[in-house]
C-alpha positions as CSV (number, residue, x, y, z in Angstrom):
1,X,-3.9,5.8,18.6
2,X,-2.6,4.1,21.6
3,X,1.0,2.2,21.5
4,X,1.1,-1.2,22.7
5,X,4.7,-1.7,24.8
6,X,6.1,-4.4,26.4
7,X,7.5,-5.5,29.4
8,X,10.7,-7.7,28.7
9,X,11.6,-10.2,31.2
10,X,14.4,-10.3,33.0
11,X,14.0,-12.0,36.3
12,X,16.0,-15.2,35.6
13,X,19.4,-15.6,36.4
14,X,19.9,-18.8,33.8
15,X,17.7,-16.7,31.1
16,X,20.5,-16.5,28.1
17,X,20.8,-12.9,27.2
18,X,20.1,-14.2,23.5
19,X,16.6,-14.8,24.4
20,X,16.2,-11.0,25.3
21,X,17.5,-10.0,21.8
22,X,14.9,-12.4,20.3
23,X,11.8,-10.9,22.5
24,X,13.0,-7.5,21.7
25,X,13.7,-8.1,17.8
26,X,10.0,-10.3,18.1
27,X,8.3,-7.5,19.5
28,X,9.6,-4.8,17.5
29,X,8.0,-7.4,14.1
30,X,4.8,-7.5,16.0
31,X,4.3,-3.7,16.1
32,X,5.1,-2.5,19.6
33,X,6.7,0.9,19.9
34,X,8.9,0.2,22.9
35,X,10.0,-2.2,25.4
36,X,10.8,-1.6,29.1
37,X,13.4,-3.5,31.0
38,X,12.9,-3.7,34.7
39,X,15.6,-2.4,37.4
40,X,16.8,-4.1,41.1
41,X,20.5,-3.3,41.8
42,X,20.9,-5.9,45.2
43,X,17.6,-6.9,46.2
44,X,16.3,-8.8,49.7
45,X,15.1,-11.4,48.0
46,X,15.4,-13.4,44.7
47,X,15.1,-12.2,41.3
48,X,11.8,-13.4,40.4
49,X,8.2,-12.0,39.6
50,X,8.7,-9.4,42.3
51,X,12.3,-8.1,41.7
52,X,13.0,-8.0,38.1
53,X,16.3,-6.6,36.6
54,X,19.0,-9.4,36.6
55,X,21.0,-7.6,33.1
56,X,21.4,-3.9,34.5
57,X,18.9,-2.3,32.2
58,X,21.3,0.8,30.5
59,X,23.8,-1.7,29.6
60,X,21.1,-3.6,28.3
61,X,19.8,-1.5,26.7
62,X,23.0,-0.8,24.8
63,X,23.0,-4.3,23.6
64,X,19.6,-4.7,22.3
65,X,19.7,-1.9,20.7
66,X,22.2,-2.7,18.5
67,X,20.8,-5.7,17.2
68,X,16.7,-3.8,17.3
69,X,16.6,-1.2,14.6
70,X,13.2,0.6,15.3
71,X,12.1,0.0,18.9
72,X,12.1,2.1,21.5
73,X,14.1,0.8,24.5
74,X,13.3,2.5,28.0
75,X,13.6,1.7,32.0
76,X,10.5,0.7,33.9
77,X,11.8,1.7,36.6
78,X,15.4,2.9,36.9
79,X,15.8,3.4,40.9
80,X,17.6,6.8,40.4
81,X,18.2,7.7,44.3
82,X,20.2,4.6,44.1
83,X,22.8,6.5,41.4
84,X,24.3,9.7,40.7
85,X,22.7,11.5,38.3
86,X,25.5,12.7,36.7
87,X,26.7,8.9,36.0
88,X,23.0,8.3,34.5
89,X,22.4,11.6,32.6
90,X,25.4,10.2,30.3
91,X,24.8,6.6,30.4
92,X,21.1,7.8,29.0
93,X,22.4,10.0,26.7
94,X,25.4,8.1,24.6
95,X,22.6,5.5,24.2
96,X,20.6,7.9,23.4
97,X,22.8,8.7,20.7
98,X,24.0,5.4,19.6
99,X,20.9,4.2,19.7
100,X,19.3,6.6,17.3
101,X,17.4,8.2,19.0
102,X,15.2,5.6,20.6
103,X,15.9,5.4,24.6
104,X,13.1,6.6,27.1
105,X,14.9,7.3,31.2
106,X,11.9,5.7,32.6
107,X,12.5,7.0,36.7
108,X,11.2,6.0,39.8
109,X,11.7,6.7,43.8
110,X,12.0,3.0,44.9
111,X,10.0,0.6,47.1
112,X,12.0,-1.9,48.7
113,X,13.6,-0.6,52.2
114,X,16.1,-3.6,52.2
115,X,17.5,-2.9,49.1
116,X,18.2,0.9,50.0
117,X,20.3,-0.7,53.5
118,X,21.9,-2.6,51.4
119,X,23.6,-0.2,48.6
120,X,23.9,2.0,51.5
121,X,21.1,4.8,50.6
122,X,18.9,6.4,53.0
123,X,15.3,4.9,51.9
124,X,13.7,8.0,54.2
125,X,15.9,10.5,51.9
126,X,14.9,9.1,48.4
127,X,11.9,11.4,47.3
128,X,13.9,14.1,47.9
129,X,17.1,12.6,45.9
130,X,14.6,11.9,43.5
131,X,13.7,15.4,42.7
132,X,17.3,16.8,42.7
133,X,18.7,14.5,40.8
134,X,15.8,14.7,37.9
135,X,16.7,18.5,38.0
136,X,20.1,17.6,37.5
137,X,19.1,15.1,34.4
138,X,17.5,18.1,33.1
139,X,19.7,20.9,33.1
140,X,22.1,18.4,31.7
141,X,19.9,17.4,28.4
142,X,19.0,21.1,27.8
143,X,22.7,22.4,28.0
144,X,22.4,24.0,31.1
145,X,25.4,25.0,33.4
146,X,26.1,22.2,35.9
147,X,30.1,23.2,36.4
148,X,31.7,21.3,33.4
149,X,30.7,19.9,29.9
150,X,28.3,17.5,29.5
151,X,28.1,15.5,26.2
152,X,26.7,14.1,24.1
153,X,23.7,16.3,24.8
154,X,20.9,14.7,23.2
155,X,20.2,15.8,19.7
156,X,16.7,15.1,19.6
157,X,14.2,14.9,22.7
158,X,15.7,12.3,25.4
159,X,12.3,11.6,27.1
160,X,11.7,11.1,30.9
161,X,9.6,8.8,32.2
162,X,8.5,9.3,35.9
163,X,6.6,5.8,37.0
164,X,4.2,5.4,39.8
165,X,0.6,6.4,41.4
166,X,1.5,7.8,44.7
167,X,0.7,11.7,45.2
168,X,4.5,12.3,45.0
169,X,5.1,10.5,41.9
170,X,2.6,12.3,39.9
171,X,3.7,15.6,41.8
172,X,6.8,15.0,40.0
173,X,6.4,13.7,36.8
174,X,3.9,16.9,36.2
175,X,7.1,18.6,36.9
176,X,10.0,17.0,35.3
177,X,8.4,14.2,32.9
178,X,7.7,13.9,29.2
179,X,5.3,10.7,30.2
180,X,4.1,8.8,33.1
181,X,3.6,5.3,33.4
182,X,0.5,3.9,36.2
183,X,0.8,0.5,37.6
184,X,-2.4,-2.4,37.1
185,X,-4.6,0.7,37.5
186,X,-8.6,-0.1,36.1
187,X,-9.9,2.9,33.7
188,X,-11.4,4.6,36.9
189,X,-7.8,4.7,38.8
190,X,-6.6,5.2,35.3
191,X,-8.3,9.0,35.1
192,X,-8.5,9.5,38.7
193,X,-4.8,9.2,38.7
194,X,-4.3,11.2,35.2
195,X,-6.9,14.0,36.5
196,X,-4.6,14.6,39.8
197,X,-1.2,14.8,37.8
198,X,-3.2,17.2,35.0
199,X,-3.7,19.4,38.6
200,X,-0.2,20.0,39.4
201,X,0.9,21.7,36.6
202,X,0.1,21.8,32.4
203,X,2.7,20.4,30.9
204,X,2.4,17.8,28.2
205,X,2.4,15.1,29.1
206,X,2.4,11.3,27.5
207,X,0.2,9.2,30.0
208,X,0.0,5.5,30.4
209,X,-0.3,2.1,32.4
210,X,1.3,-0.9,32.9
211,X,-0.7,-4.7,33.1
212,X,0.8,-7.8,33.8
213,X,-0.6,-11.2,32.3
214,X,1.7,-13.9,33.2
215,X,-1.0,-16.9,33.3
216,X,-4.6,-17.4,32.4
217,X,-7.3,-16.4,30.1
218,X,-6.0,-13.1,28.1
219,X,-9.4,-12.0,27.5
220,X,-9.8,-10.0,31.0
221,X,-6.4,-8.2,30.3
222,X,-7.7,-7.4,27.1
223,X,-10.7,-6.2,28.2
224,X,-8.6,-4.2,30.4
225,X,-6.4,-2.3,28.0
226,X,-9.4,-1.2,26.2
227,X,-10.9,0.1,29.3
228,X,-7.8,1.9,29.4
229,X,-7.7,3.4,26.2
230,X,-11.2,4.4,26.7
231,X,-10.3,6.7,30.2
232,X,-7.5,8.3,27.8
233,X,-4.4,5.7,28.1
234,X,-1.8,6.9,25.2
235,X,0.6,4.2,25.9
236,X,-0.4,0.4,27.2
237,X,2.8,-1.9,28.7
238,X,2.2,-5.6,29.1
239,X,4.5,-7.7,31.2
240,X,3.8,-11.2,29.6
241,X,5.9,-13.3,32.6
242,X,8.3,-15.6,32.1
243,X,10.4,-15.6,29.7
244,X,9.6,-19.3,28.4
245,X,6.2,-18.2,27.6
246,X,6.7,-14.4,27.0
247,X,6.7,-14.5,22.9
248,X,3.7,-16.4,22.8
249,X,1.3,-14.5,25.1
250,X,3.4,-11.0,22.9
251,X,1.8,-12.9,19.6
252,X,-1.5,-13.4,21.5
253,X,-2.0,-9.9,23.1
254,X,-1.4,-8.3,20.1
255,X,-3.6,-10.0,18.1
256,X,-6.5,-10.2,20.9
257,X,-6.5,-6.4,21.2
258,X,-6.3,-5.6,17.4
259,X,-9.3,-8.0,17.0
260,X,-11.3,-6.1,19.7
């Protein structure tokens, strides 16, 4: 059976953090199985509906989850060549811990050449950072010798989510991942891009999309995540826009797709 997810929004500077605690605690009522918070650390522009993040999303995470009791909370995407992985592998895993249990490192490469310049990372480097760190992240989880003592080490699986559709990105999450998340991808791109991440190695592997509906008729986005489950989605996110509107569209979405 596919899990619904959602996308919480946090593009809004004014946005109360209050109102991220509600969404979160609404969605976790209305049966989703985990919610994503988005990640920017200085971007070129303004947070809006193209650079999300605002809260930084592990410290968020910390506080939500707190207040959640049975939701999954993960990172769609957490820039990583913009951190050390050292600093990350045990920011994920105390929450991990503290949490219960219910954090997903969602991980991508980055996009935004600007934003690189501006933290003072080398954008041309960061598939390559990428890679090394997520070998890092994973010696550290499975108690592996990386010249010290990491704790906690995570008493039950500490997932890793690799996000994105390029060759790369699925290169990679067939290597390190426990899921993959796609981007607006139909149910054609959908298995196109499954079948080409299935060919780079056999490792299990969670797969699933992500679909924004921040205005208009739901029915086409509806229409959409069943496509999706259809060409073998496991997991569908939805990233219902602003935040004003966010719990409604939730309520709607989840009923619409029940219904169908």
């Amino acid at each position: 059976m596919v899990e619904l997810q959602v996308v919480l929004p946090d593009e809004s500077a004014t946005m109360p953090p209050e109102r991220l605690v509600e969404l979160a605690i609404a969605a976790e009522d209305l049966g989703y199985g985990t919610a994503w918070l988005p990640d920017h650390l200085l971007p070129p522009g303004e947070f809006g509906p193209t650079y999300g993040g605002v809260y930084e999303p592990l410290v968020t995470i910390g506080y939500l989850a707190a207040r959640a009791s049975r939701i999954r909370f993960g990172t769609s995407v957490l820039v990583l060549p913009m951190r050390s992985p050292y600093v990350v592998a045990k920011q994920a895993a105390t929450l991990h811990r503290l949490s219960g249990e219910r954090v997903v490192l969602g991980i991508g490469a980055g996009w935004a050449k600007d934003e690189f310049a501006a933290v003072r990372a080398v954008f041309e480097e960061r598939g390559r950072r990428t890679d090394e760190s997520l070998g890092i992240i994973r010696d550290l989880f499975e108690g592996r010798d990386r010249g010290g003592v990491f704790e906690p080490k995570p008493r039950a699986p500490l997932p890793l989510m690799i996000g994105g559709t390029t060759v790369p990105a699925l290169r990679r999450a067939a290597r390190y991942g426990d899921e993959w998340q796609g981007l607006n991808l139909d149910g054609a791109g959908f298995a196109a891009a499954v079948s080409r991440l299935r060919s780079f190695g056999d490792r299990p592997i969670k797969v699933g999309t992500r679909l924004d509906w921040s205005d208009g008729d739901p029915d086409p986005v509806v229409a959409m995540a069943h496509e999706l489950v259809d060409a073998g989605a496991e997991t569908v996110a939805v990233s219902f826009g602003d935040e004003a509107s966010a719990l409604d569209r939730m309520t709607r979405f989840r009923k619409l797709f029940t219904a169908g």
